[in-house]
C-alpha positions as CSV (number, residue, x, y, z in Angstrom):
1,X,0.0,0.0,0.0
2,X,1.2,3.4,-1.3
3,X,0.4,6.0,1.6
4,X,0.7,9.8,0.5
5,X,0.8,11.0,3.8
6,X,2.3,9.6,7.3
7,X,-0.1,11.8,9.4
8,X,-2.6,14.1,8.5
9,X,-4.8,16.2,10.6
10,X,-7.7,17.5,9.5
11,X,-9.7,20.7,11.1
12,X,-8.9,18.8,14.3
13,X,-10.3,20.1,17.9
14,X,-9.8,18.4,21.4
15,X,-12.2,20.6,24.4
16,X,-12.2,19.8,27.8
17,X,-15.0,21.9,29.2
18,X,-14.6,25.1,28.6
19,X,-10.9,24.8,27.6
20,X,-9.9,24.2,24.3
21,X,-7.0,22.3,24.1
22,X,-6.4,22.2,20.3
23,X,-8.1,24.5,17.9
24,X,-9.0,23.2,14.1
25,X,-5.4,22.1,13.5
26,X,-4.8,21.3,9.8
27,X,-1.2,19.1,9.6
28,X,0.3,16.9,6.7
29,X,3.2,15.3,7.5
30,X,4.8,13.4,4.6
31,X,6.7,10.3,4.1
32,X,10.8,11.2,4.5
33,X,9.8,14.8,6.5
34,X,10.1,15.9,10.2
35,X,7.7,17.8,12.0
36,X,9.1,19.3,15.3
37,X,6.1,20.5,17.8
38,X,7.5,23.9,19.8
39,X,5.5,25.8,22.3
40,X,4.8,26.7,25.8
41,X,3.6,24.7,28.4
42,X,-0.1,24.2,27.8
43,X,0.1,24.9,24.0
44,X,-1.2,21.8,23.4
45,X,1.5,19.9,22.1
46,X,1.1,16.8,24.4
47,X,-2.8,16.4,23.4
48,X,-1.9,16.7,19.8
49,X,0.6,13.9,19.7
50,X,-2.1,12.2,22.0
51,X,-4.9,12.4,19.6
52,X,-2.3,11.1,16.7
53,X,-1.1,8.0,19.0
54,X,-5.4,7.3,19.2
55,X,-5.0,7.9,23.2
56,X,-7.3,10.9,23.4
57,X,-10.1,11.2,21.0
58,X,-10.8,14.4,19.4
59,X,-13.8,16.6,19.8
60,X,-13.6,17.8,15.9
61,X,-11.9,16.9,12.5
62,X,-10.2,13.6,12.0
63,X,-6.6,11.8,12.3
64,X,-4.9,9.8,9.8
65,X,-2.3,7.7,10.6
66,X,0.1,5.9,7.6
67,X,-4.0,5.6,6.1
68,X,-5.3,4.4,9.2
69,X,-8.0,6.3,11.8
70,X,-5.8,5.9,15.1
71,X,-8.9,5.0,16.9
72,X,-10.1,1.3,15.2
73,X,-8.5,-1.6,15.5
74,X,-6.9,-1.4,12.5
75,X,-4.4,0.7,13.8
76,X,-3.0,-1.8,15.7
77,X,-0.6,-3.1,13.4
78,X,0.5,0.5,12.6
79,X,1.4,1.3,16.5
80,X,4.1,-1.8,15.8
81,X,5.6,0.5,12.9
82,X,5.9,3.9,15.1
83,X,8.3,4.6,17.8
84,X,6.9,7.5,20.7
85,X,9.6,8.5,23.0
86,X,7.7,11.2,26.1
87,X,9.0,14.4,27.3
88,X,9.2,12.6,30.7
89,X,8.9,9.0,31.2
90,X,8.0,7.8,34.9
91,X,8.6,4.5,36.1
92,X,5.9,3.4,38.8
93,X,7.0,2.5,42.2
94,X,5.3,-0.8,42.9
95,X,6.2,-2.3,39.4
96,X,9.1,-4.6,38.9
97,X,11.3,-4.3,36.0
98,X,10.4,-7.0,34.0
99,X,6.7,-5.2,34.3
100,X,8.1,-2.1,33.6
101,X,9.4,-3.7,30.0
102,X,6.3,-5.9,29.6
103,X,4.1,-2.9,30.1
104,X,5.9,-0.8,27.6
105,X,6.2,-3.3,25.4
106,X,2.4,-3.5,25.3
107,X,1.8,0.4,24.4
Protein backbone atom coordinates (compact mmCIF):
# COMPACT_ATOMS: atom_id res chain seq x y z
CA UNK A 1 0.00 0.00 0.00
CA UNK A 2 1.17 3.40 -1.27
CA UNK A 3 0.42 5.96 1.59
CA UNK A 4 0.69 9.84 0.47
CA UNK A 5 0.83 10.98 3.83
CA UNK A 6 2.31 9.62 7.33
CA UNK A 7 -0.14 11.77 9.42
CA UNK A 8 -2.58 14.10 8.53
CA UNK A 9 -4.83 16.23 10.59
CA UNK A 10 -7.74 17.50 9.46
CA UNK A 11 -9.72 20.66 11.07
CA UNK A 12 -8.91 18.82 14.32
CA UNK A 13 -10.27 20.10 17.94
CA UNK A 14 -9.77 18.44 21.44
CA UNK A 15 -12.23 20.62 24.41
CA UNK A 16 -12.19 19.85 27.80
CA UNK A 17 -14.97 21.89 29.15
CA UNK A 18 -14.64 25.13 28.61
CA UNK A 19 -10.92 24.77 27.64
CA UNK A 20 -9.93 24.20 24.35
CA UNK A 21 -6.97 22.33 24.06
CA UNK A 22 -6.40 22.16 20.29
CA UNK A 23 -8.13 24.51 17.89
CA UNK A 24 -8.96 23.16 14.14
CA UNK A 25 -5.41 22.14 13.48
CA UNK A 26 -4.81 21.26 9.77
CA UNK A 27 -1.21 19.15 9.58
CA UNK A 28 0.34 16.89 6.65
CA UNK A 29 3.25 15.25 7.52
CA UNK A 30 4.82 13.40 4.61
CA UNK A 31 6.67 10.30 4.12
CA UNK A 32 10.76 11.24 4.48
CA UNK A 33 9.76 14.76 6.46
CA UNK A 34 10.15 15.89 10.16
CA UNK A 35 7.75 17.81 12.02
CA UNK A 36 9.07 19.31 15.31
CA UNK A 37 6.13 20.51 17.82
CA UNK A 38 7.46 23.87 19.84
CA UNK A 39 5.48 25.82 22.30
CA UNK A 40 4.82 26.74 25.81
CA UNK A 41 3.58 24.68 28.41
CA UNK A 42 -0.08 24.19 27.83
CA UNK A 43 0.07 24.87 23.96
CA UNK A 44 -1.23 21.75 23.40
CA UNK A 45 1.47 19.91 22.08
CA UNK A 46 1.10 16.83 24.37
CA UNK A 47 -2.76 16.37 23.42
CA UNK A 48 -1.85 16.67 19.85
CA UNK A 49 0.61 13.86 19.72
CA UNK A 50 -2.06 12.18 21.98
CA UNK A 51 -4.86 12.37 19.57
CA UNK A 52 -2.28 11.06 16.65
CA UNK A 53 -1.15 8.02 18.96
CA UNK A 54 -5.41 7.33 19.24
CA UNK A 55 -4.96 7.87 23.24
CA UNK A 56 -7.31 10.90 23.41
CA UNK A 57 -10.11 11.20 20.96
CA UNK A 58 -10.77 14.44 19.42
CA UNK A 59 -13.80 16.58 19.82
CA UNK A 60 -13.58 17.78 15.86
CA UNK A 61 -11.93 16.88 12.55
CA UNK A 62 -10.16 13.62 11.96
CA UNK A 63 -6.62 11.83 12.25
CA UNK A 64 -4.87 9.77 9.76
CA UNK A 65 -2.31 7.68 10.63
CA UNK A 66 0.07 5.87 7.58
CA UNK A 67 -3.95 5.56 6.13
CA UNK A 68 -5.30 4.37 9.17
CA UNK A 69 -7.98 6.30 11.83
CA UNK A 70 -5.79 5.86 15.10
CA UNK A 71 -8.85 5.04 16.87
CA UNK A 72 -10.14 1.31 15.16
CA UNK A 73 -8.45 -1.63 15.54
CA UNK A 74 -6.95 -1.41 12.55
CA UNK A 75 -4.36 0.69 13.80
CA UNK A 76 -2.98 -1.84 15.70
CA UNK A 77 -0.57 -3.14 13.41
CA UNK A 78 0.51 0.47 12.64
CA UNK A 79 1.42 1.25 16.49
CA UNK A 80 4.07 -1.76 15.82
CA UNK A 81 5.63 0.52 12.92
CA UNK A 82 5.85 3.93 15.14
CA UNK A 83 8.27 4.63 17.75
CA UNK A 84 6.90 7.49 20.71
CA UNK A 85 9.57 8.49 22.95
CA UNK A 86 7.65 11.18 26.06
CA UNK A 87 9.01 14.44 27.29
CA UNK A 88 9.17 12.63 30.73
CA UNK A 89 8.92 8.96 31.16
CA UNK A 90 7.97 7.83 34.86
CA UNK A 91 8.56 4.50 36.08
CA UNK A 92 5.86 3.43 38.83
CA UNK A 93 7.01 2.47 42.16
CA UNK A 94 5.30 -0.78 42.89
CA UNK A 95 6.18 -2.29 39.38
CA UNK A 96 9.12 -4.59 38.91
CA UNK A 97 11.32 -4.27 36.02
CA UNK A 98 10.39 -7.01 33.98
CA UNK A 99 6.69 -5.18 34.30
CA UNK A 100 8.14 -2.13 33.56
CA UNK A 101 9.42 -3.67 29.96
CA UNK A 102 6.31 -5.92 29.63
CA UNK A 103 4.09 -2.85 30.13
CA UNK A 104 5.86 -0.85 27.56
CA UNK A 105 6.20 -3.29 25.41
CA UNK A 106 2.37 -3.51 25.33
CA UNK A 107 1.77 0.39 24.36
Amino acid sequence: MHVKSNIELMSVSKDYGQTKAVDAVDLVVSPGECLALVGHNGAGKSTLIKMILGLVRPTDGTVTVMGHDPLTASFNRVRAAIGFLPEQVLFQNNMTGRETLEFYARL
